[in-house]
TORZA-243326 format. One record per residue (C-alpha): y negated, x negated, z negated. Coordinates in steps of 0.5 Angstrom, whole numbers, padded with zeros to 4 digits, always signed. Layout:
BEGIN
YXZ...
end
This chain:
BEGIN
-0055+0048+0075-0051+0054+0078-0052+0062+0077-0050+0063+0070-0045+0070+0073-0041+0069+0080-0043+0072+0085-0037+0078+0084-0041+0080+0078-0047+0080+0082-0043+0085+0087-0042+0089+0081-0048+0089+0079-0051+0091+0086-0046+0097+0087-0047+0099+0078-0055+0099+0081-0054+0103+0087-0051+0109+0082-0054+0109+0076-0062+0108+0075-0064+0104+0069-0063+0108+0062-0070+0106+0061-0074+0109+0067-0078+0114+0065-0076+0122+0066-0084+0124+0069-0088+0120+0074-0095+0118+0073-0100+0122+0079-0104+0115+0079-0099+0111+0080-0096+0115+0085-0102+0115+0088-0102+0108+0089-0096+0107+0092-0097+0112+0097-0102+0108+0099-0100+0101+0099-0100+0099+0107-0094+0095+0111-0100+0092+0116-0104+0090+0111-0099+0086+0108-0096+0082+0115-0104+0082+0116-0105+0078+0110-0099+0074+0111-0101+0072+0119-0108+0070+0116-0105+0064+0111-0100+0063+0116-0105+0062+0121-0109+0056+0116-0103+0051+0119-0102+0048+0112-0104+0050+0105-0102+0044+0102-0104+0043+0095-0109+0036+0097-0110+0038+0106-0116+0039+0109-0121+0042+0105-0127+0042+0109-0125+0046+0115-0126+0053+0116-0120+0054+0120-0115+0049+0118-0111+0047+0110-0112+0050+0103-0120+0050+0103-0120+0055+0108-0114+0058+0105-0117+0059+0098-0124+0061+0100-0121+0067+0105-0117+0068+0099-0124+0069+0095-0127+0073+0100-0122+0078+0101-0123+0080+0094-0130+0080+0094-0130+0085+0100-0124+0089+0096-0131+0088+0090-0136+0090+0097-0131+0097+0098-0132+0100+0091-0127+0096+0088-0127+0095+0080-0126+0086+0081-0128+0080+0078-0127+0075+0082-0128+0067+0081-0125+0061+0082-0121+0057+0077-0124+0049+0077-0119+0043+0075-0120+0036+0078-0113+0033+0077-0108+0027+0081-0103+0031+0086-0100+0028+0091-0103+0021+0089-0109+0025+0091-0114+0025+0086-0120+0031+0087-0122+0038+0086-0118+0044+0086-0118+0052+0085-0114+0057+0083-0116+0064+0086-0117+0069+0081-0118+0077+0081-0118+0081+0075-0119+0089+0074-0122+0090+0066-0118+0095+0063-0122+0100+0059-0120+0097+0052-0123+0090+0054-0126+0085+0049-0122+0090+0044-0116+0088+0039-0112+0093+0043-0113+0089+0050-0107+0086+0053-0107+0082+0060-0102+0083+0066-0101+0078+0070-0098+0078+0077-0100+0071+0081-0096+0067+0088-0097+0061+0090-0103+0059+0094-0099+0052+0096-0095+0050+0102-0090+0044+0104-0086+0042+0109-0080+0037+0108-0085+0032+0105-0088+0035+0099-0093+0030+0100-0095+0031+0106-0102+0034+0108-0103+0034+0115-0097+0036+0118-0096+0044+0119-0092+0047+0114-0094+0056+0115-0091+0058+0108-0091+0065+0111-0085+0068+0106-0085+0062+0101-0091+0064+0099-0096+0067+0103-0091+0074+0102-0093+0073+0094-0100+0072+0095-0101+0078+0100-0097+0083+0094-0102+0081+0089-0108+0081+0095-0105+0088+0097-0104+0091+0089-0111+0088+0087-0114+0092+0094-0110+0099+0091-0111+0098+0084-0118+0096+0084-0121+0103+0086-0118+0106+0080-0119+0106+0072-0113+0103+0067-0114+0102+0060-0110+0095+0061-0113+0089+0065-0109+0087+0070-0110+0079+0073-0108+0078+0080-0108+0070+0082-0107+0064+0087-0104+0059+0085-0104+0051+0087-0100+0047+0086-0094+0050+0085-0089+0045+0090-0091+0039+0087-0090+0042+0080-0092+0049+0078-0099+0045+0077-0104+0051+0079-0099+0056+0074-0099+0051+0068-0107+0050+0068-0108+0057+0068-0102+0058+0063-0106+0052+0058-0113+0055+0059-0111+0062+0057-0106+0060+0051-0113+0056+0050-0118+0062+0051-0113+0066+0047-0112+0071+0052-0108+0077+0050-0103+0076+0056-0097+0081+0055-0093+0079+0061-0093+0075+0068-0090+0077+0074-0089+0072+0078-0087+0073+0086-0085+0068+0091-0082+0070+0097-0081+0077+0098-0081+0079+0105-0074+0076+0108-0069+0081+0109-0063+0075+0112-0060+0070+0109-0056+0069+0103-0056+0071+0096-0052+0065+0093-0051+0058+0094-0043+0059+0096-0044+0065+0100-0044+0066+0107-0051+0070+0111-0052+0077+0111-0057+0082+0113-0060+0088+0108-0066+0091+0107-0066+0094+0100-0063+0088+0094-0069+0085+0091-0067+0080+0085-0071+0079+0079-0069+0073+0074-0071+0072+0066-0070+0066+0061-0065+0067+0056-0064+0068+0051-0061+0075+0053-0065+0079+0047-0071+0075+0048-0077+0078+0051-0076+0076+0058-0069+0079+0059-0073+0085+0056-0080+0085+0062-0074+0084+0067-0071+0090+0066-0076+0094+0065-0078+0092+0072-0072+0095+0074-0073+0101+0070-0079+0102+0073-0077+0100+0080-0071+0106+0079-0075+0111+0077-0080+0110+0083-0077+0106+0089-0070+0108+0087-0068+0106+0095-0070+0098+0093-0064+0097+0089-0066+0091+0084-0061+0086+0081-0062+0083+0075-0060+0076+0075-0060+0072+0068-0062+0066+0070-0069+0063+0070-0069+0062+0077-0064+0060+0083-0060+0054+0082-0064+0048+0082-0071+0052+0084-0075+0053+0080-0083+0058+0080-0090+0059+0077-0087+0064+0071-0084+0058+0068-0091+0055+0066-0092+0062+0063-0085+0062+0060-0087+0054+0056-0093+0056+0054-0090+0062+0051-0092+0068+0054-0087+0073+0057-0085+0072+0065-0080+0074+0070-0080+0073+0078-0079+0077+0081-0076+0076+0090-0073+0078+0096-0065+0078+0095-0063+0075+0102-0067+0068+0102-0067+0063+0109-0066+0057+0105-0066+0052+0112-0073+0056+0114-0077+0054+0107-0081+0048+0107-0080+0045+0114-0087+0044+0119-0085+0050+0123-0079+0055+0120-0083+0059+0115-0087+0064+0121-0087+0070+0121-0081+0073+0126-0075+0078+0125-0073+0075+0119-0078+0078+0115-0079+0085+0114-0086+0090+0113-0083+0095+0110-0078+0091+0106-0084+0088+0103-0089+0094+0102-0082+0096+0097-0082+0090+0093-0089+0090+0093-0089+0098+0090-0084+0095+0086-0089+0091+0082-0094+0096+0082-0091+0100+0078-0089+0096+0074-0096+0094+0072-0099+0100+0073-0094+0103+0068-0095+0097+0063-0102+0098+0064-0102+0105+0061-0097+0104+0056-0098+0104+0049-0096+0097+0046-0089+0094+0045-0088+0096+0037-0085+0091+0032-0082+0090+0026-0076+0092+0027-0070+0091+0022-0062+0092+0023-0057+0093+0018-0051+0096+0016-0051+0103+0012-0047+0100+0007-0040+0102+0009-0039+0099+0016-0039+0106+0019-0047+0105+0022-0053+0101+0023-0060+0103+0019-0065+0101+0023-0073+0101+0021-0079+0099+0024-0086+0099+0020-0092+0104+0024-0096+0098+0028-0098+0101+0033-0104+0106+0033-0105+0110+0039-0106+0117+0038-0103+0120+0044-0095+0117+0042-0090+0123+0043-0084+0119+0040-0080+0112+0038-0074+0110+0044-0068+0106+0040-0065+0102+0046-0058+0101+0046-0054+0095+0049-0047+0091+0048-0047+0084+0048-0047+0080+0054-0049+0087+0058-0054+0085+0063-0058+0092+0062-0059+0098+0056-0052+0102+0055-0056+0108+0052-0064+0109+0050-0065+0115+0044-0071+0118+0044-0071+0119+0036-0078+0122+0035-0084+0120+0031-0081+0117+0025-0080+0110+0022-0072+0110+0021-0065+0111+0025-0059+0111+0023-0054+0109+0029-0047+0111+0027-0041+0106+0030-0035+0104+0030-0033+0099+0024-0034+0091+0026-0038+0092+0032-0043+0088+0035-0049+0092+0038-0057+0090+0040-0062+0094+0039-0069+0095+0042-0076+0099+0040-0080+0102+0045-0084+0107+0044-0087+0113+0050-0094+0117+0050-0095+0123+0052-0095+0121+0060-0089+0118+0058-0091+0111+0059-0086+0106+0055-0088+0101+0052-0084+0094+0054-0079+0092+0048-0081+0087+0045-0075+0084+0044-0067+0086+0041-0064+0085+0034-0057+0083+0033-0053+0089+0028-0047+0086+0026-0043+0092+0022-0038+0087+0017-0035+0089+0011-0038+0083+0008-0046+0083+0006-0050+0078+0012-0051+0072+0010-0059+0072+0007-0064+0067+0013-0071+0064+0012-0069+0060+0005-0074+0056+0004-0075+0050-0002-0082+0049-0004-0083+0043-0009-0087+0041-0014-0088+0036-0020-0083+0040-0024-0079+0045-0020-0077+0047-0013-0079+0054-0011-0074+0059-0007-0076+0063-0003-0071+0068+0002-0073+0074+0006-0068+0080+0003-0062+0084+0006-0062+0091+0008-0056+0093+0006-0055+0099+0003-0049+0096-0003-0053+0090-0004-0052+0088-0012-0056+0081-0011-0056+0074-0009-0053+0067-0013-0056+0060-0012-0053+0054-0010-0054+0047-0010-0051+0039-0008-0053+0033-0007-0051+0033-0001-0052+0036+0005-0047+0040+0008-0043+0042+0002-0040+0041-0005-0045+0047-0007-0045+0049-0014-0048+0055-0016-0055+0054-0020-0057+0062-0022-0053+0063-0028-0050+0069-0024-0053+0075-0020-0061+0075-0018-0064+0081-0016-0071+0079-0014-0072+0074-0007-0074+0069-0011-0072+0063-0015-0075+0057-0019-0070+0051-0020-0073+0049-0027-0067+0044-0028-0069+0039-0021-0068+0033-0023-0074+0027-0021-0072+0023-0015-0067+0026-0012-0065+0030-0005-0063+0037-0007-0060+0042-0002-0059+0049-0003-0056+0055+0000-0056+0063-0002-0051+0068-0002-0051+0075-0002-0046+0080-0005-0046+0087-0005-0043+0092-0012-0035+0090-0010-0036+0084-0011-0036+0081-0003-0041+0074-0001-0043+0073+0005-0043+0066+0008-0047+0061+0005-0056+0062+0008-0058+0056+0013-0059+0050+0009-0066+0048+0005-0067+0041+0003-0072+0038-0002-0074+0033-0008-0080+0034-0014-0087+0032-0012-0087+0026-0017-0093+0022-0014-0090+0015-0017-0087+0011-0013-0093+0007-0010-0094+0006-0003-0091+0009+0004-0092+0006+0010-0090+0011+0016-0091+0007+0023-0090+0013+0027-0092+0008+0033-0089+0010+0040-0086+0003+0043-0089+0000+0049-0088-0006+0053-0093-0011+0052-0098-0015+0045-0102-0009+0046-0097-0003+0047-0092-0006+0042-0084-0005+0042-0082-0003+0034-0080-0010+0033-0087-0014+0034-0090-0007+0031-0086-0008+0025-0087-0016+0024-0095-0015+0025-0095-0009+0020-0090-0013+0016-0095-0018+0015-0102-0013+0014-0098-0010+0008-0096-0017+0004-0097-0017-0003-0098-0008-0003-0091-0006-0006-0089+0000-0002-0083+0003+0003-0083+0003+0010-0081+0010+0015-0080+0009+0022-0081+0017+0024-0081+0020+0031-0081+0026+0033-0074+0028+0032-0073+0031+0027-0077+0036+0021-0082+0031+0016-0083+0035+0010-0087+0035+0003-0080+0032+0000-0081+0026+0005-0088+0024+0002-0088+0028-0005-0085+0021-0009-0091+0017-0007-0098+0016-0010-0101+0014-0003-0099+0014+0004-0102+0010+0010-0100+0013+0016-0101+0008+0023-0101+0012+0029-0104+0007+0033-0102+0010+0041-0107+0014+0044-0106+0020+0049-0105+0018+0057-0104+0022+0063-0098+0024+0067-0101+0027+0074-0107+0028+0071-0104+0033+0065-0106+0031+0058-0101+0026+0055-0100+0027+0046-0097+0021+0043-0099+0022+0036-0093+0025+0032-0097+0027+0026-0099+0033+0029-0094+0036+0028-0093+0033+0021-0099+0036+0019-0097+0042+0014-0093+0037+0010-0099+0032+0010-0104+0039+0007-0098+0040+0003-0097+0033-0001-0105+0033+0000-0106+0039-0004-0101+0037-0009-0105+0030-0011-0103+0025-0006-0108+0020-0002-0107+0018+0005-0110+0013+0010-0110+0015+0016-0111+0010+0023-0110+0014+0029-0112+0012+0036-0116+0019+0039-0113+0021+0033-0119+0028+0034-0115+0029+0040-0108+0028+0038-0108+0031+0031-0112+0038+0032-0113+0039+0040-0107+0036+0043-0111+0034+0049-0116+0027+0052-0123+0031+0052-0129+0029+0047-0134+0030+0044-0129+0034+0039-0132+0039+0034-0128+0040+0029-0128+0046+0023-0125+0050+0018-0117+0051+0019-0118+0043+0022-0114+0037+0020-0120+0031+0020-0125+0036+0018-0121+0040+0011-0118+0033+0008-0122+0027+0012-0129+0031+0013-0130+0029+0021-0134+0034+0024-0136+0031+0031-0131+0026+0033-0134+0023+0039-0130+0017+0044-0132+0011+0048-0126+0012+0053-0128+0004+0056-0127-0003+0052-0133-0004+0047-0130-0004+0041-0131-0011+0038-0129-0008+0030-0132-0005+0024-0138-0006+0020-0136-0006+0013-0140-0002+0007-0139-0003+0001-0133-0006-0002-0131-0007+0005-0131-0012+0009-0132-0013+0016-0126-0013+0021-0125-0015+0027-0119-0015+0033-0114-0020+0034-0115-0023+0041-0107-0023+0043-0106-0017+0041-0111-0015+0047-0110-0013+0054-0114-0019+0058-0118-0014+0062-0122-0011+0056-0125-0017+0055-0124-0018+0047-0126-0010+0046-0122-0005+0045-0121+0001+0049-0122+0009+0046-0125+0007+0040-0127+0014+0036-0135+0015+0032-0137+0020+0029-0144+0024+0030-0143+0028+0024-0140+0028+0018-0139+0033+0012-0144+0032+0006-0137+0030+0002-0135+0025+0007-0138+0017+0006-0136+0012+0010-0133+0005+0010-0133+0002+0017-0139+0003+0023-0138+0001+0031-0139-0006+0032-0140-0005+0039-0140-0010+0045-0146-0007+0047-0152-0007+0041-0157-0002+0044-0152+0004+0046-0152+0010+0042-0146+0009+0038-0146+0001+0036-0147+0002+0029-0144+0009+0029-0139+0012+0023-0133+0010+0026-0129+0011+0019-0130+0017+0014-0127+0017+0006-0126+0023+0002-0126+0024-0006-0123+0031-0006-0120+0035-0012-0114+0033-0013-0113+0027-0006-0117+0022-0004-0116+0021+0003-0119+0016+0009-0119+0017+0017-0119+0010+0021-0122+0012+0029-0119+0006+0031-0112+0003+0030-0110-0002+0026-0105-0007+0030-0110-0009+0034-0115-0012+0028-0114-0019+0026-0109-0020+0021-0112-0022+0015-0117-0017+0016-0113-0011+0015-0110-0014+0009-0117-0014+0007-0118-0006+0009-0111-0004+0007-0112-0007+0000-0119-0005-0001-0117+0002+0001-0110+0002-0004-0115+0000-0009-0120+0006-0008-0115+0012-0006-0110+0010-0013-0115+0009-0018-0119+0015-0020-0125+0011-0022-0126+0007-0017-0132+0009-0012-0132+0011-0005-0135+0006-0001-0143+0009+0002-0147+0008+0007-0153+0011+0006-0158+0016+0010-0158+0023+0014-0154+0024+0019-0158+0029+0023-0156+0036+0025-0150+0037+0029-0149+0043+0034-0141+0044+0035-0137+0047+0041-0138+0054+0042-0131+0057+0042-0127+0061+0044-0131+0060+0051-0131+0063+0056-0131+0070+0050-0131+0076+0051-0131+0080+0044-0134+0076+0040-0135+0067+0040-0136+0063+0034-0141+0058+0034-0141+0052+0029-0147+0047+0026-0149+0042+0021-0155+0041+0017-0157+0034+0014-0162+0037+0008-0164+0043+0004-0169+0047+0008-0168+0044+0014-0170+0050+0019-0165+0051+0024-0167+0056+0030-0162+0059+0035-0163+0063+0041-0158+0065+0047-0162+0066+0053-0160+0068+0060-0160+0063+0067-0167+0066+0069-0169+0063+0061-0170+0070+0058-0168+0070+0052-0164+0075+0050-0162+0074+0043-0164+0071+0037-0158+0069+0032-0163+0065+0027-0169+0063+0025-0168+0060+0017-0168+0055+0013-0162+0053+0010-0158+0048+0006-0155+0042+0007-0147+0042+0010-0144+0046+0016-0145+0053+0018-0142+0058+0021-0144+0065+0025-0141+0069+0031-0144+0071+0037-0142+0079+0039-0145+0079+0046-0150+0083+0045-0158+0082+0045-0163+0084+0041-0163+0091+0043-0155+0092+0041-0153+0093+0048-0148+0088+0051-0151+0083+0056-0147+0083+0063-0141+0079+0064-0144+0072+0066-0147+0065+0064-0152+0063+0058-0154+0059+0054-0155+0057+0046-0160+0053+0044-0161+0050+0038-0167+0047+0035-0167+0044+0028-0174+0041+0025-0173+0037+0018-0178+0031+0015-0183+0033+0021-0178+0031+0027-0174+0036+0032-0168+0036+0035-0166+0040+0040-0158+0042+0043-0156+0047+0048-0150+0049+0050-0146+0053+0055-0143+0060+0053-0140+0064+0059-0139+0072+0057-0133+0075+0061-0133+0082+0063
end
């Protein structure tokens, strides 16, 4: 991959820079922020930078043991410098960030560095996260090597020691934003470090605003692009964003080139509209692919010849303090601005006034901070890299922007408090002046049993007289209007759909002279009849062998599983939308996801598709259709796509709303013989050749369940290789009767049973999920209680804690007490009825005060019929 500009445009751009500060940049410096820039010091950045570099090697799996030498002595120093900051006064919470992965064929412990200053508006709905991070890691010409030197003085202890430095400046001062400061690991063998702490966080549901990624910052030799020559500058720095060019990253970018005009104007930043340099890549993507906002921002003169070597990448003449000790203000501004900014706003819409002479833009009042001075309506022709102007429009609700007629024009939003503190734009929205009416978006045709419900988002024209209704039955063209002339509302019922027949629509929009726009994006759908029998969806990943098949082997055996079960067959991957319409003829689906989730390098692998067919099978659920549904790690694929068991499941979640698994647990090792049968099921077994060797008849990852809803019965029980464990006997299959479906979950997959065992299963299933009189099969007796997984946790506002009771007025205690066994707060004591419940934590104790930041734990005890169960669970409260 190449620059997406030339390198003449990157001239173009260095000199416009040099000239003319960003459109953007706010006409006040903050006093705070200021403040802390004076006091960002050269020598301690070079000084944080000789300590890493002094280590010899911070590869990702060197020496950890060591108190001189390798990443183990990196990261502690890394943590201790944080904690002396925390020592002088500094407001940081500093921790490590634990993950046990295989890198480098090396399978072991491995820690992030974090520090993090809680915003005043912590814990609150208003708190927002800013992250700045560099990679901790180092290598040298072989990425795997940990025992030769590799001093990664500029790739990356330069970007560690800006975050080090920000974190020693900032933390002696107040901001209403929290401000996170990391050390990754990782990085050069895949951005692993970055991706786990992106994953955790999209899993604690932080409130991340942005990152800021820097890695190598100091060099002030070399050359700015591939095809051109070496030079020396002290004042370019680069900053790049992924596309596209209206997305917020384009949009955190020049921000920050904003922010570094207005108070470092000598350091000249270049906005560079690449996600990074050619072939190279960094830490901000992790945050990019998990879908927070992220940009990198560097040194613009980069000594490729002196990266990963065992001796080029040391301190010397190449790199710059003073050059450094810039980009690192650079950054502090940036956050420190963004941290005491109010919110980006959203909601804004564009739209031609009517005539093609202006565009109307509107934007709903979302943000509530009580100090906001004014609106600023950012302005930028397409394909320009920053804003072409940026209106302060006051505090109103609507702008309309006068133009030339047919131009093409994106708009932004911010908005600026009384400090003129500006809110990052969220992201712009194209205005496109035409003297046609826009063409109407978001069409979407939702079916039922009798017609197919319309629905499309509205047109702000000014002129707009209405909408007509088109309709083919074939995708792409031969539309014929349905409406029978002008609609005024958004909305449409095809009353006239005809059964069994895949129908495609369009709308368009005309304004009082009659003008149509082109035809809206295409919607497909067909009537929920619920009549054809049985569909059989193999959504199977291929393999290799009799025990991961390919689909032809897959095929055959299911072929033979289903003989004398009338039904239709659909191989589905995961290339393309399943919608309702692909189920809704059907009275029943089985659906076989019979992979089960692996490990790439020790990340999580999901296999199943089905989680992403899950809103179609809710909907075909909801409209009266049945499903038996057989997964391998099905709790983990389907609604946490990642290998960790026990799951505790509830309200919101597939297997629990419509299969009734309310703790899925797993035997990750072989010792699943087959499936006690209960009532009109018989039991199953496996089918040796269709077994690997070494599971010695068993199958591996089989699933049990420890708890069920009250409405679930179950048909088959673990057969386990082992009589007196835990789970032998176990539900390993639930079977639901809701209102209007019946559903079934297998916890284990059917390829691998013996074949006239799962035409057995399958029969007796079709028979009891088609006929509405037929029983479900019922295995008698109480579950037992059931204390779930607390979430979100680690927490900060407020956790969730989920539970079950097997009978009415079994008493339940809970109560959250400290690490020295005090308790703090007693959640409950009552007798309550059978089934789950559900109440949250605010992290508060009995005296209405918040406990300190730290462990706890919740303990459950749960008495019924004379006996008591106890559970505990580990909660961590973060500041």
């Amino acid at each position: 991959m190449r620059f997406l500009v030339p390198a003449t445009a990157l001239v173009l751009s260095v000199a416009a820079g040099s000239a003319l500060a960003s459109p953007l940049s706010p006409a006040q410096l903050d006093a705070q922020v200021t403040q802390c820039l004076a006091e960002v010091n050269a020598d301690s950045l070079f000084s944080y930078i000789g300590a890493l570099q002094g280590f010899g090697t911070r590869h990702t799996v060197s020496d950890t043991t060591s108190t001189t030498f390798g990443i183990g002595a990196a990261r502690r120093w890394v943590h201790d410098k944080f904690l002396e900051f925390q020592s002088q006064g500094g407001n940081l919470v500093v921790s490590y960030e634990d993950f046990t992965l295989t890198i480098s064929g090396v399978n072991r412990l491995h820690r992030n560095v974090v520090a993090e200053i809680p915003g005043t508006a912590a814990g609150t709905a208003e708190e927002r996260i800013y992250v700045i991070g560099g990679h901790l890691d180092s290598r040298n010409e072989d990425v795997d090597d940990p025992l030769g030197t590799a001093f990664g003085a500029d790739d990356d202890a330069s970007g560690v020691s800006c975050a080090i430095e920000l974190a020693r400046v900032m933390s002696t001062k107040s901001w209403p934003m929290t401000l996170r400061f990391v050390a990754f690991v990782g990085e050069e063998q895949g951005l692993i470090g970055s991706d786990w702490h992106a994953a955790r966080a999209v899993d604690r549901g932080d409130p991340i605003a942005a990152m800021l990624n820097n890695d190598t910052m100091a060099s002030i030799i070399g050359a700015p692009h591939p095809d051109s020559t070496a030079m020396t500058d002290t004042t370019l720095a680069r900053v790049f964003a992924s596309p596209p060019e209206e997305g917020p990253h384009r949009q955190f970018q020049r921000h920050l080139k904003s922010l570094g005009d207005a108070y470092v104007p000598i350091q000249q930043v270049v906005m560079i509209p690449a996600v990074d340099r050619p072939t190279r890549g960094g830490d901000h993507e992790s945050f990019v692919s998990k879908g927070f906002t992220a940009i990198r921002y560097m040194e613009y003169l980069e000594e490729v010849d002196r990266q990963h070597t065992t001796d080029g990448d040391t301190l010397g003449a190449h790199l710059d303090r003073n050059y450094i000790r810039r980009n690192a203000q650079v950054d502090l501004a940036t956050l420190g601005s963004l941290a005491l900014s109010p919110a980006s706003p959203t909601g804004l819409a564009v739209a031609d006034i009517g005539d093609s002479s202006g565009f109307r833009l509107t934007w709903p009042s979302t943000n509530t901070e009580p100090d906001l001075s004014g609106y600023l309506v950012t302005i930028r022709t397409p394909g320009a890299l920053d804003y072409d102007q940026v209106i302060d429009v006051g505090l109103v609700n609507e702008y309309v922007y006068a133009s030339a007629a047919a131009e093409s024009l994106y708009f932004g939003l911010s908005v600026r408090n009384t400090g003129d503190h500006r809110a990052l734009v969220a992201r712009e929205v194209l205005g496109v002046l035409s003297t046609l009416p826009g063409a109407p978006d978001g069409l979407v045709a939702a079916p039922d049993g009798d017609s197919v419900a319309l629905t499309w988002n509205p047109r702000a024209e000014a002129d707009l007289a209405g909408y007509r209704v088109w309709r083919s039955t074939t995708s792409g063209g031969g539309y014929a209007e349905i409406s029978g002339g002008l609609v005024t509302s958004t909305t449409f019922d095809d009353v006239t759909a005809p059964a069994h027949t895949r129908l495609y629509y369009v709308v368009t929009a005309e304004d009082v002279a009659a003008n149509a726009s082109p035809f809206s994006e295409e919607a497909g759908a067909r009537l929920v009849t619920l009549d054809s029998g049985v569909l059989f969806v193999d959504e199977t990943k291929p393999g290799q062998s009799a025990w991961f098949p390919n689909d032809a082997l897959a095929d055959s055996v299911y072929a033979e599983m289903l003989a004398g079960i009338p039904h239709d067959v659909l191989d589905w991957d995961a290339d393309g939308p399943f919608t309702l319409s692909d189920l809704g003829i059907y009275s029943t689906v089985i659906w076989a996801s019979d992979d089960f989730n692996g490990q790439f390098q020790g990340y999580p692998l999901v296999t199943q598709y089905v989680k992403d067919a899950q809103d179609a099978l809710r909907a075909y659920l909801d409209a009266g259709g049945n499903v038996l549904l057989a997964a391998w790690e099905g709790a983990a694929g389907i609604d946490y796509p990642d290998d960790q068991y026990p799951r505790a499941l509830g309200p919101g979640d597939f297997l629990y709303d419509y299969f009734g698994v309310e703790t899925a647990e797993q035997k990750r090792e072989a010792a699943f013989e087959g499936g006690h049968g209960a009532g009109a099921f018989a039991d199953v077994f496996l089918e040796p050749t269709r077994l690997r060797p070494q599971w010695n008849g068993t199958l591996i990852r089989a699933e049990y369940f420890s708890a069920l809803r009250p409405e679930a019965t179950v048909p088959f029980t673990f057969r386990s290789s082992d009589p007196d464990s835990a789970y032998d006997f176990a539900p390993c299959a639930s079977a639901v009767i809701g209102t209007p479906w019946r559903s079934m979950y297998l916890g284990f997959p059917l390829y691998h049973l013996a074949t006239a065992d799962a035409q057995a299963l399958l029969g007796t299933a079709v028979t009891f999920l088609e006929n509405e009189g037929t029983d479900a099969p019922v295995i008698g007796g109480a579950r037992g209680f059931a204390l779930g997984v607390v979430r979100p946790n680690p927490f900060r506002g407020e956790t969730e804690i989920r539970w079950s009771v097997p009978t009415d007025r079994a008493r339940v205690r809970l109560d959250v007490y400290d690490v020295a066994g005090r308790r703090v707060r007693a959640l409950l004591d009552d007798r309550l009825a059978a089934g789950p419940h559900a109440m949250s934590w605010d992290g508060r104790n009995d005296d209405g005060h918040r406990v300190a930041a730290g462990v706890y734990f919740l303990r459950m005890r749960g008495e019924d019929a004379g006996m008591e169960t106890r559970f505990s669970r580990k909660i961590v409260r973060l500041q």
